[in-house]
C-alpha positions as CSV (number, residue, x, y, z in Angstrom):
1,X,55.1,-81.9,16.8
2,X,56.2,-84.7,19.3
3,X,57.3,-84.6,22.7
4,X,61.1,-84.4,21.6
5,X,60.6,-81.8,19.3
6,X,59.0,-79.5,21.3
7,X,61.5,-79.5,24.5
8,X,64.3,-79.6,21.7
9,X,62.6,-76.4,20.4
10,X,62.1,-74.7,23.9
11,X,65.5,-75.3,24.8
12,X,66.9,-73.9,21.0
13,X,64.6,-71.1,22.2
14,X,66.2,-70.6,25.7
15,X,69.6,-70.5,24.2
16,X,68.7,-67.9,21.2
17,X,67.9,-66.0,24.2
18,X,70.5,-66.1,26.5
19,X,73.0,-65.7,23.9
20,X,71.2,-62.2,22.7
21,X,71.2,-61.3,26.2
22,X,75.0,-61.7,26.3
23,X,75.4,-59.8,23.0
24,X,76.6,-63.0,21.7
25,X,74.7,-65.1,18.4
26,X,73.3,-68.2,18.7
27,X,75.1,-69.4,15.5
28,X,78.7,-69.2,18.3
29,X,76.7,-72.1,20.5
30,X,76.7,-75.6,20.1
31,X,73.9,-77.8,21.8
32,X,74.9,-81.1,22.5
33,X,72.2,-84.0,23.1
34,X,73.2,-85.9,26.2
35,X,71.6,-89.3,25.1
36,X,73.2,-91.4,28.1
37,X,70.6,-94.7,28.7
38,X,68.3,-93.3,25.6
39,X,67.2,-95.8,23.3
40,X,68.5,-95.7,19.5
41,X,65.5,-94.8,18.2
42,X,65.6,-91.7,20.3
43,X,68.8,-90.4,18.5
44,X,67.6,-91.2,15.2
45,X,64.3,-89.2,15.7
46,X,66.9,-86.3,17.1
47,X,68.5,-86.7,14.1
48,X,65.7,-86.1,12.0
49,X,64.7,-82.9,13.8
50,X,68.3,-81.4,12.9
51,X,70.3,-82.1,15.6
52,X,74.2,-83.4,15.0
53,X,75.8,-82.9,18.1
54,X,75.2,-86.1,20.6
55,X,76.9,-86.8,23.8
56,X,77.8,-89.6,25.9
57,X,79.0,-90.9,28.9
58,X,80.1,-94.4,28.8
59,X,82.3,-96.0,26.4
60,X,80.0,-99.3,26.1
61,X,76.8,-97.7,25.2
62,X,78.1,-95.0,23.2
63,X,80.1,-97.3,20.8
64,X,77.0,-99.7,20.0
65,X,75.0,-96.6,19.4
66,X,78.0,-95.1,17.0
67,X,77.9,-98.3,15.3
68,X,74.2,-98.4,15.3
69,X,73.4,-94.9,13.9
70,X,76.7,-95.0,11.6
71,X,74.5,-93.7,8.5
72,X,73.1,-90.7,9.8
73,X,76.3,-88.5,10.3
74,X,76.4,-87.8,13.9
75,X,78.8,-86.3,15.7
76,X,79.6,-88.7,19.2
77,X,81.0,-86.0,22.2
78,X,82.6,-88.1,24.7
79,X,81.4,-86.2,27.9
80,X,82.2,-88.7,30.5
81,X,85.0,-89.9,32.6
82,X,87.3,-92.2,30.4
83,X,89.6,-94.6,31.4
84,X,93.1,-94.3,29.5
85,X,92.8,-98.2,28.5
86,X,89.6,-97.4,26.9
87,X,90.8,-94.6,25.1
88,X,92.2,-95.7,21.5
89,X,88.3,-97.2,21.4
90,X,86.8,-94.1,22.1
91,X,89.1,-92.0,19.6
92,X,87.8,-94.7,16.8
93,X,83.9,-93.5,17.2
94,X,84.2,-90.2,18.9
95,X,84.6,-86.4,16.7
96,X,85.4,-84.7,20.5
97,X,86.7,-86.0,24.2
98,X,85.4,-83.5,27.0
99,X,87.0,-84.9,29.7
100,X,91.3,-84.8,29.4
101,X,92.1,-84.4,32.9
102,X,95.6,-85.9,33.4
103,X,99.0,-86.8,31.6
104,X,98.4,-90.5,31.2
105,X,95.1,-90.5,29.3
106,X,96.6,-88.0,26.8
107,X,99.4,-90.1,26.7
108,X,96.7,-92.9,26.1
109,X,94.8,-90.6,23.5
110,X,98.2,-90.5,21.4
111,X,97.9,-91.2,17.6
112,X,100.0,-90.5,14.6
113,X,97.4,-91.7,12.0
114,X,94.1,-89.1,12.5
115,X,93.5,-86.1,15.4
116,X,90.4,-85.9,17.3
117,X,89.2,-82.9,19.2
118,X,89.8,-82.6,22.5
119,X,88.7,-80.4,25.8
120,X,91.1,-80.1,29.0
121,X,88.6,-81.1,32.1
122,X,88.8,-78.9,35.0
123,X,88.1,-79.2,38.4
124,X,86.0,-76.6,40.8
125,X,85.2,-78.8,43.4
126,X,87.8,-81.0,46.1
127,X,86.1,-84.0,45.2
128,X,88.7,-86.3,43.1
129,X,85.2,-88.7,41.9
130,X,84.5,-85.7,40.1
131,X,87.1,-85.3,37.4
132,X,89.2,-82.7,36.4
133,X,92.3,-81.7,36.5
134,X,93.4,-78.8,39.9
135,X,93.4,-75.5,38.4
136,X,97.2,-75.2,39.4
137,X,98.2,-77.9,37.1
138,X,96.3,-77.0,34.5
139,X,99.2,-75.6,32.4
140,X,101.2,-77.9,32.7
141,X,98.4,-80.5,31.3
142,X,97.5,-78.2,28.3
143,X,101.3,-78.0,27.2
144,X,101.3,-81.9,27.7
145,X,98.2,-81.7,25.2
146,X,99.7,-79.4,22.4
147,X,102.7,-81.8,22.2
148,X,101.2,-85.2,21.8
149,X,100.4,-85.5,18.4
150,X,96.5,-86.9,17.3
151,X,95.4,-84.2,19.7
152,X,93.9,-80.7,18.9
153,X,92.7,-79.0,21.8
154,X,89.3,-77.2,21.8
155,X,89.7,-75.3,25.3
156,X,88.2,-76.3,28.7
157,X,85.3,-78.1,30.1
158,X,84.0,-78.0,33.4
159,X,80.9,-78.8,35.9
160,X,79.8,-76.3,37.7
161,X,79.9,-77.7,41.9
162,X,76.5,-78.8,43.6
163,X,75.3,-76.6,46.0
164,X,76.9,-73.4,44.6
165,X,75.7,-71.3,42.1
166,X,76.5,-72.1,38.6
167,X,77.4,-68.7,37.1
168,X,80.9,-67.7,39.6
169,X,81.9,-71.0,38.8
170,X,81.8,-70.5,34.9
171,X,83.3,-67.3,35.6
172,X,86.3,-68.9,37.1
173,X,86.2,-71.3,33.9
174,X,86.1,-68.3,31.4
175,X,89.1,-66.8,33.5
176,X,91.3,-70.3,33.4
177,X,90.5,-69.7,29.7
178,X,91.5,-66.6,29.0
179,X,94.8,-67.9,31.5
180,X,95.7,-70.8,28.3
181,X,95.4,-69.0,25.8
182,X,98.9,-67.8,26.3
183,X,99.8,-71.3,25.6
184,X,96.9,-72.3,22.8
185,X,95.7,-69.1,21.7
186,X,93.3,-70.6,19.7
187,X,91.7,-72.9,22.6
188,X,88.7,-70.3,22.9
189,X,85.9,-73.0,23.4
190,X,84.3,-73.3,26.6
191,X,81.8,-77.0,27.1
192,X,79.9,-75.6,30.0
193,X,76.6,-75.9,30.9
194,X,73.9,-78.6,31.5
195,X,70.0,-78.6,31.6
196,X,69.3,-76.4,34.6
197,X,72.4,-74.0,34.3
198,X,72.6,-73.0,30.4
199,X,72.0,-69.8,30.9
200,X,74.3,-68.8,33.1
201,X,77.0,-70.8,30.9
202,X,76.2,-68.6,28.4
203,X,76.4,-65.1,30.1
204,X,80.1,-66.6,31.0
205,X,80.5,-67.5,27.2
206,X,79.9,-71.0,27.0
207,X,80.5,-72.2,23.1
208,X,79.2,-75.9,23.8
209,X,76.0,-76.7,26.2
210,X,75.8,-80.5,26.9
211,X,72.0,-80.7,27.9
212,X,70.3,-84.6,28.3
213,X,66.7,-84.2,30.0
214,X,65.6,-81.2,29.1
215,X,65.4,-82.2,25.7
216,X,64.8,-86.3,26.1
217,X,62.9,-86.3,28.9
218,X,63.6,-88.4,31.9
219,X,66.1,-90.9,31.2
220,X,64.6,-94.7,31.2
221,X,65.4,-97.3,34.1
222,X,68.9,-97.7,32.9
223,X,67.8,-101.2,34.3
């Protein structure tokens, strides 16, 4: 087996795990390949090890890649920030957007032709370069969400704060969850958890894991 395939196994391996030591099954969890500055070829050899689930960050890059890889049925995750003037691009390539975090890019994500999952961002730090929408108006988005048509909310996404430990801050995710679903019952997902805190995103019932180097490897000189 190559590199890839064997860190793509471990981590398979780690989230088996963690999911059975939640009482959960590993079928509920979705890995997600962060691919941000990986080459093409990369994906494709993802691809032929079985994963479908690929994520990026910025629009540029993850469009040519779409475009590049357009026979292989992928599914793109928009996990980055996105600009609202970018967004009718990213709905075109993109089967799910991680990061709605405010009125005007739903607004911007709009369509009446074709509906694209999408994820509520939410913020657990003070830091505004972060993304995210304050947990107090976080109702207020998700109603914004469920009436704008071309939108079908998943549930939330968050990043857990630096310098704190990951699992209280998935707790208060899994909380702000079970808080909407008063509004969008069924907006149960939680996209939680990166390479060195999967784990405890699954004890706090993470349903989508967005991991990039512990499965590629360092990431290139993005030059």
């Amino acid at each position: 087996m190559s590199a890839l395939a064997d860190r793509l196994a471990a981590v398979q391996g780690s989230v088996a795990d963690a999911a059975r030591d939640a009482g959960r099954s590993p079928s509920e969890i979705t890995i997600i390949v962060v691919t941000k500055f990986q080459p093409v070829s990369l994906i494709a050899e993802l691809a032929s090890l079985g994963v479908r689930d690929v994520g990026e960050n910025r629009h540029q890059e993850a469009k040519a890649k779409a475009e590049a890889l357009a026979d292989l049925g992928l599914r793109w995750h928009f996990v980055g920030q996105l600009q609202s003037k970018k967004a009718r691009q990213v709905r075109a390539y993109a089967s799910a957007i991680h990061s709605v975090d405010r009125a005007s890019l739903v607004d911007a994500l709009r369509s009446d032709e074709a509906s694209v999952d999408c994820f509520v961002q939410v913020d657990l730090t003070d830091d505004p370069g972060r993304g995210g929408v304050a947990p107090e108006g976080l109702e207020a988005l998700v109603e914004h969400v469920l009436e704008t048509p071309g939108l079908h909310l998943r549930g939330l996404m968050a990043v857990a704060p630096l310098g704190e430990p990951a699992r209280p801050a998935f707790a208060r995710v899994r909380l702000l969850s079970e808080r909407i679903r008063a509004l969008a019952p069924h907006a149960t997902d939680l996209s939680m958890g990166m390479s060195h805190d999967f784990r405890e995103a699954i004890l706090e019932g993470a349903t989508h894991l967005r991991i990039g180097t512990a499965i590629t490897g360092n990431r290139p000189d993005a030059g």
